[in-house]
N, C-alpha and C positions, 0 to 999 in steps of 0.2 A: 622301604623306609616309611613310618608313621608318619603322616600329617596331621600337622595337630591342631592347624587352623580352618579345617577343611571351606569353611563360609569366605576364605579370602581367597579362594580359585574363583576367580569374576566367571561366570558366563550368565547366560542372559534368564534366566528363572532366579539368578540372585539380585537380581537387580530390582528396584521399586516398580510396582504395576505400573506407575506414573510413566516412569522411562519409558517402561514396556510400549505404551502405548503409540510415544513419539514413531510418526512414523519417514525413512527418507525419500528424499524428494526426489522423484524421477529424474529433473532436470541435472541432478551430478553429476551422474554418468556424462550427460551431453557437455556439460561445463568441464566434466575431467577430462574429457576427450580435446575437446579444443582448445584447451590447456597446451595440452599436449601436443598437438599439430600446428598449434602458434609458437612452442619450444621445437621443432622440428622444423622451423623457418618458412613451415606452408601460410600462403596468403588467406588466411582467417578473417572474414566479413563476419560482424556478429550484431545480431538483433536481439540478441538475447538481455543488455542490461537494462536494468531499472533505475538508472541513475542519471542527469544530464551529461552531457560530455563536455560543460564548458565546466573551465575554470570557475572555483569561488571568487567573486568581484573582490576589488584589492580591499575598498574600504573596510570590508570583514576581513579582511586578511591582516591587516594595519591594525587596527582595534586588537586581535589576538596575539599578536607583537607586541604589540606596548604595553599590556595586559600580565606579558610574562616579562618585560623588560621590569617592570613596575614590582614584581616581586608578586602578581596575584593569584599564587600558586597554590593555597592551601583551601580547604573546605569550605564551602560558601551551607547556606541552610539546605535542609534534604531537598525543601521543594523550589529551590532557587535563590538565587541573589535577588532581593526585592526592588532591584530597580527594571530587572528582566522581567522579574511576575507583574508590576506594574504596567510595562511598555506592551507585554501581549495583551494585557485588559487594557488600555488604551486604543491597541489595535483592533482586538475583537469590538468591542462598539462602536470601533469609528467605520471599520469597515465591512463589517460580519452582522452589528446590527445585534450583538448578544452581549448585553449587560452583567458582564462577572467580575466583582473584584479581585485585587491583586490577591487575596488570600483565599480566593477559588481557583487560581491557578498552579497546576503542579509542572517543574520544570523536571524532564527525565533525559535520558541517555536514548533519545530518540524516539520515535512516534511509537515503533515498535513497543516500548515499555510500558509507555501512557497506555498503550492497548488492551497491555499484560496485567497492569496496574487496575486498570478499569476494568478487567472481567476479573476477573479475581477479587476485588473490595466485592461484586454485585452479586454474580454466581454460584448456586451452591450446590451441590452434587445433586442432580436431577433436573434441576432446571432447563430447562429449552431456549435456544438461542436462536431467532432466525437470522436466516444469510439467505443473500441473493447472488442464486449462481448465472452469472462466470463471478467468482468470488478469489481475491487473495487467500492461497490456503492458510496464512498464520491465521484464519480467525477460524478453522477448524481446527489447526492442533492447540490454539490457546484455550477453548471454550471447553477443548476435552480433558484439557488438563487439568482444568478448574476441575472436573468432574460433570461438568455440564453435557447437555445432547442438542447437537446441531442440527436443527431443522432447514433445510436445503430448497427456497424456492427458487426453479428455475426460470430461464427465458432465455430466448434466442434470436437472433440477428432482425425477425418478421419484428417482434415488439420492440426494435433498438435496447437490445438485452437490457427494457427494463422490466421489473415483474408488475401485471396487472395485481388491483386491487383484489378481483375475484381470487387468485390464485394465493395472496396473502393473507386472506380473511379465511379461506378453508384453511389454514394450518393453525391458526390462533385457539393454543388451548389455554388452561388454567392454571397448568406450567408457565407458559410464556412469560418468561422476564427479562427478555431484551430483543429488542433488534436490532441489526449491525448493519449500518449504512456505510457505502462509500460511493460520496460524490464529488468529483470525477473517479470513476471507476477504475479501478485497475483489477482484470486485463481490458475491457471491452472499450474504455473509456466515455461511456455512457458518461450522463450528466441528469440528476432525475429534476424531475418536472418540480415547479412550484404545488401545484395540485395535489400532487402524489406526496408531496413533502408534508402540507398539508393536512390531509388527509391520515399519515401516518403517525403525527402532533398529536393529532384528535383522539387518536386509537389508544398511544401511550397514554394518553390522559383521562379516558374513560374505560380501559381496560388495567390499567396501574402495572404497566413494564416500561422498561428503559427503552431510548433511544443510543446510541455508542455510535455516535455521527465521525467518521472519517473523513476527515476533511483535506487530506496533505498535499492535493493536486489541485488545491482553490484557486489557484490561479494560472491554473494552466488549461483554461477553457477555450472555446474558437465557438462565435457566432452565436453562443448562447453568457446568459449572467450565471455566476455561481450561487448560492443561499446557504442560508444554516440553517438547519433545522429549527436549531434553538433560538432565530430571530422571529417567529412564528406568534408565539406572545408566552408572558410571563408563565403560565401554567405549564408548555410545553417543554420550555429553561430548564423550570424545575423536574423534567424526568429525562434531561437530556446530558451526556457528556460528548464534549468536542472534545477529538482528537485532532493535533496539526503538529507541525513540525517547519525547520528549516530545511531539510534534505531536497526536497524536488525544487522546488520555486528559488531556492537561493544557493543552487547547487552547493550543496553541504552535508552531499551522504554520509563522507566519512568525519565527520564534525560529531556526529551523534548527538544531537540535540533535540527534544521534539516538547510535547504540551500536552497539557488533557486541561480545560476546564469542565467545573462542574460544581452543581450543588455543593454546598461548603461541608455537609456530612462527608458527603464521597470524597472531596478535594480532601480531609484533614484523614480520612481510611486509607485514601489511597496513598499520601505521603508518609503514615506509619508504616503501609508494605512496602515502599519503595526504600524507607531507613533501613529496614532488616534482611535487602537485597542487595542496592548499589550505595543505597546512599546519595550524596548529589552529581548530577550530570559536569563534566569537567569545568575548573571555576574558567579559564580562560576561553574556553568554545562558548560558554556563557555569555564572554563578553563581547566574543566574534557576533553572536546571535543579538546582543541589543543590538550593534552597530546597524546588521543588517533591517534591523525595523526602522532606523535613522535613516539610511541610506536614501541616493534620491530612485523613486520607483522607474523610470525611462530604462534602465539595466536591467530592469526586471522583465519589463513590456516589448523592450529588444529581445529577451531570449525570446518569451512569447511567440510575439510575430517569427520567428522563423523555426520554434517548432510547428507554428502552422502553416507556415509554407512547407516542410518537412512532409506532415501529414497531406498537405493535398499531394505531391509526390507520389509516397508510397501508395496511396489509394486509386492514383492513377494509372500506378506501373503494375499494381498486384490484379487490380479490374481488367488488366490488358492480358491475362494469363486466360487462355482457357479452361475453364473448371472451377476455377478460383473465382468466389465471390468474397467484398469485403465491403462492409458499409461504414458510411465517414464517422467517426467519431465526433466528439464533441469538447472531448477534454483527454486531459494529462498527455502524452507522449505514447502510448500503444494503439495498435488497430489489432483484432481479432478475425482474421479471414475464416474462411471454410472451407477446408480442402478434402472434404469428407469422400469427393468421386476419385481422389487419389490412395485413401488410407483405408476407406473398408474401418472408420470408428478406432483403427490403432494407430495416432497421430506421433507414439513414442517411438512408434517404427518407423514413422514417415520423420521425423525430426532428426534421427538418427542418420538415415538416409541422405538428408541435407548434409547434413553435419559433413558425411564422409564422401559423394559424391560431388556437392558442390559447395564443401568448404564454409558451409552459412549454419551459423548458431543461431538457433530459434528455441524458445521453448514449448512444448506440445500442451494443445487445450485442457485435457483432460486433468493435468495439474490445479485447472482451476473451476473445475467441473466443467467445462465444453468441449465434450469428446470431439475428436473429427476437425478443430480449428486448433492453430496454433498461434500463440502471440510472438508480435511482432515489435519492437520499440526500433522509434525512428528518433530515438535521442544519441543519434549516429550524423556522420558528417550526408551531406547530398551526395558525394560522388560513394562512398558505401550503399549508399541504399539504392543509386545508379546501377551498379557492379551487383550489388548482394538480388536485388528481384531478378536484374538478366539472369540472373546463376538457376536460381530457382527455378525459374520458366523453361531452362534447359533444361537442368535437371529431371524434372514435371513431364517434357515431351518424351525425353528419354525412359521413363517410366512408364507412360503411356507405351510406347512401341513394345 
């Protein structure tokens, strides 16, 4: 029988290079697997998510009720209902210290978008984007999407996985037109320094590339203060875009709600990509999201404090393992251990291994360029991560033997 359409048999050389490129995430396998063993009624400890485990506080829950009791269901402007872009430039200078007005701020379908948003308005096929590894992989396959090349500075556990100046100044070429910050880091949850911040202000502004500061774990720091980049001074602002969001800090992963401010060029580029994409972020999550900048902050400072009691926990029980080093974090909700004398550098195997012998979801480092460490999130109850490290430690000896 003729085919007459031969180009509508999908397989993957018909597909755009762009697809092509996307690539999947190791961690599925391990995600489908424990899926599956928590559907088979086994007792599944998991370290694996990236989200808090509490409840979204009522008063944003109350606000997105009355919101749709009220009938305020239809399209709000691409880049926000203007009393929300107002309340985050209220917020960002009262408490960020970075002077944007309401019409530099773009409201998206979550931090993730602002990210997508912002490499994309800036990025142009060629261009170099550095990243500091242990890095969130979206800011590799967003930058490659864009057509851009990701330039990869590393660092590891000796420098509090932040990268030296020297190691950042050898990769700056003439390409260079952005660098991707994320402070508090995820996975290592570093927190960079004033100095380094700084210093990298000065660079964007005497070298003429972007800053694309990740900001979405600002408030989930322990023992140090958080910064923005873009409080630095006026010149720095100007080659800076803050990304944040409500997902981590006001537990509202699945809310999808997040920010980019920025220079009012980029703020008005980046909400004509986002019209020809989603369009605006849901109008009632909208209004969950002012409530929560309304809200009184003590709900906030309460989760706080006991993700950091959480984290001294895990750093307690995972240092008490033999082989296992992990050094304390400083922000967001993960630790990054190094289990490199158990994995021989293949962490996907050692994660798997968890997974199946001792029931614990993790995800393997090398996802996020640190081979040999696997991350960790203690945004899990204390008797989980009681249960979940003893598991491992067994597991681990039993290995050993």
């Amino acid at each position: 029988m003729e085919v007459r359409y031969p180009h509508l048999h999908l397989k993957t050389h018909c597909l755009s290079n762009r697809a092509n490129l996307l690539k999947p995430s190791p961690t599925l396998t391990i995600t489908a697997k424990a899926r599956q063993l928590k559907s088979e009624g086994k007792d599944v400890v998991s370290f694996a998510a990236g989200e808090p485990d509490f409840n979204t506080p009522t008063p944003i829950i109350e606000a997105a009720n009355k919101a749709l009791q009220d009938g305020f269901t239809k399209y709000t402007p691409t880049p926000g209902m203007p009393t929300l872009r107002e309340a985050i430039s209220q917020k960002l200078q009262r408490e960020n210290g970075v002077k944007f007005s309401s019409e530099q701020v773009v409201v998206s379908t979550g931090a993730k978008q602002s990210l997508f948003n912002a490499i994309m308005t800036i990025v142009d096929p060629g261009d170099e984007v550095i990243v500091f590894a242990p890095y969130w992989m979206t800011y590799i396959e967003q930058i490659t999407l864009a057509g851009g090349v990701p330039v990869v500075v590393k660092s590891g556990p000796s420098e509090g996985f932040l990268p030296s100046i020297e190691a950042i100044e050898s990769v700056f070429t003439y390409r260079t037109k952005a660098v991707i910050l994320n402070s508090p880091c995820n996975p290592s949850g570093a927190v960079f320094s004033t100095e380094l911040l700084e210093w990298l202000g000065d660079q964007a502004v005497r070298r003429d590339f972007w800053l694309i500061s990740d900001e979405i774990y600002e408030k989930l720091v322990f023992d140090v203060d958080h910064k923005s980049v873009a409080s630095i001074n006026d010149e720095v602002a100007q080659k800076t875009v803050t990304i944040n969001g409500f997902s981590k800090t006001f537990a509202m992963t699945g809310w999808r709600v997040g920010y980019a401010a920025a220079p009012l060029a980029v703020a008005k580029a980046m909400s004509n990509l986002q019209d020809q994409v989603t369009s605006n972020a849901t109008s009632f999550a909208q209004s969950g999201a002012l409530a929560a900048l309304q809200m009184n902050p003590e709900t906030i400072e309460q989760m706080r404090q006991e993700f950091q009691t959480r984290r001294d926990m895990i750093v307690r029980d995972l240092n008490a393992i033999p082989g296992v080093n992990v050094s304390t974090p400083n922000g967001a909700f993960y630790v990054l251990p190094d289990f490199s004398s158990f994995c021989d550098g293949n962490d996907v195997e050692l994660a798997d291994f968890l997974l199946e012998s001792a029931l614990v979801a993790t995800v393997p480092g090398s996802v996020f360029g640190a081979n040999g460490h696997i991350r960790l999130s203690y945004a899990t109850s204390r008797t989980d991560i009681e249960q979940g490290v003893q598991r491992i430690k067994e597991a681990l000896s039993r290995l050993s033997k």
